[in-house]
Structure formats: structure tokens, C-alpha cells
Steps between C-alpha positions, in 0.01 A plus 500: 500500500406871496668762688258804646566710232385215292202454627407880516587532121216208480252621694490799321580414159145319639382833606447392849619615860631229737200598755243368176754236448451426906148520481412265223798221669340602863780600624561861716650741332772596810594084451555515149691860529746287785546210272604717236726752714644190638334555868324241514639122478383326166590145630197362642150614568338833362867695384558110308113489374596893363815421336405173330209710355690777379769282366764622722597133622365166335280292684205333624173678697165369592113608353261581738430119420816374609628404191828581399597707261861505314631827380833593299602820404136621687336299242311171516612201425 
């Protein structure tokens, strides 16, 4: 699992900002700031949706669908 610096270093070394990086997941960039500074509760709902994503926890979310999606690591599976 990554730790914030982590996935700083990656979004960069991708030669993004987290507010593109919220834009293309639709997410706000405020949420995805409180995820990361630990503000905001990454255990269920949007904060867990955020984290999974970034690989900050592993998990499960849902597409716009409703299927579920696995993640490790803040990669597919």
C-alpha cells in the first residue's frame, strides 16, 4: 500500500496534479486533498472509493455500472 508521499512521487513522475488526477476519477479535488492529509475517513464511501484508487488501501469499489472492481496496490486486479 502507498503512503502520501508515495503516491505524490507517482502522480508526478506521471506529470499530473491530484486535481487532474480528481478530475479524470470524478472525484473533488478538496476530497481527494482530505483523503490524502488524512482528514477525511478512507473506510467507506467517497474517502474509501479515493484511497482504493490511489492505492493507499486495497480494496473493492463500484463502476458507474455497479460492477465491482478489485484493486491492490491502486492497481486492478
Amino acid at each position: 500500500m502507498k503512503s502520501k508521499k508515495d503516491v505524490l512521487d507517482g502522480l508526478s513522475y506521471q506529470g499530473i496534479t491530484i486535481a487532474e488526477w480528481a478530475r479524470e476519477h470524478g472525484f473533488s479535488r478538496r476530497t481527494v486533498y482530505a483523503v490524502l492529509n488524512g482528514r477525511r475517513k478512507a473506510s467507506s464511501g467517497v474517502g474509501h472509493q479515493i484511497a482504493v484508487r490511489l492505492g493507499m488501501k486495497d480494496g473493492v469499489v463500484r463502476d458507474g455500472e455497479g460492477n465491482v472492481i478489485e484493486f491492490q496496490g491502486g492497481v486492478q486486479v
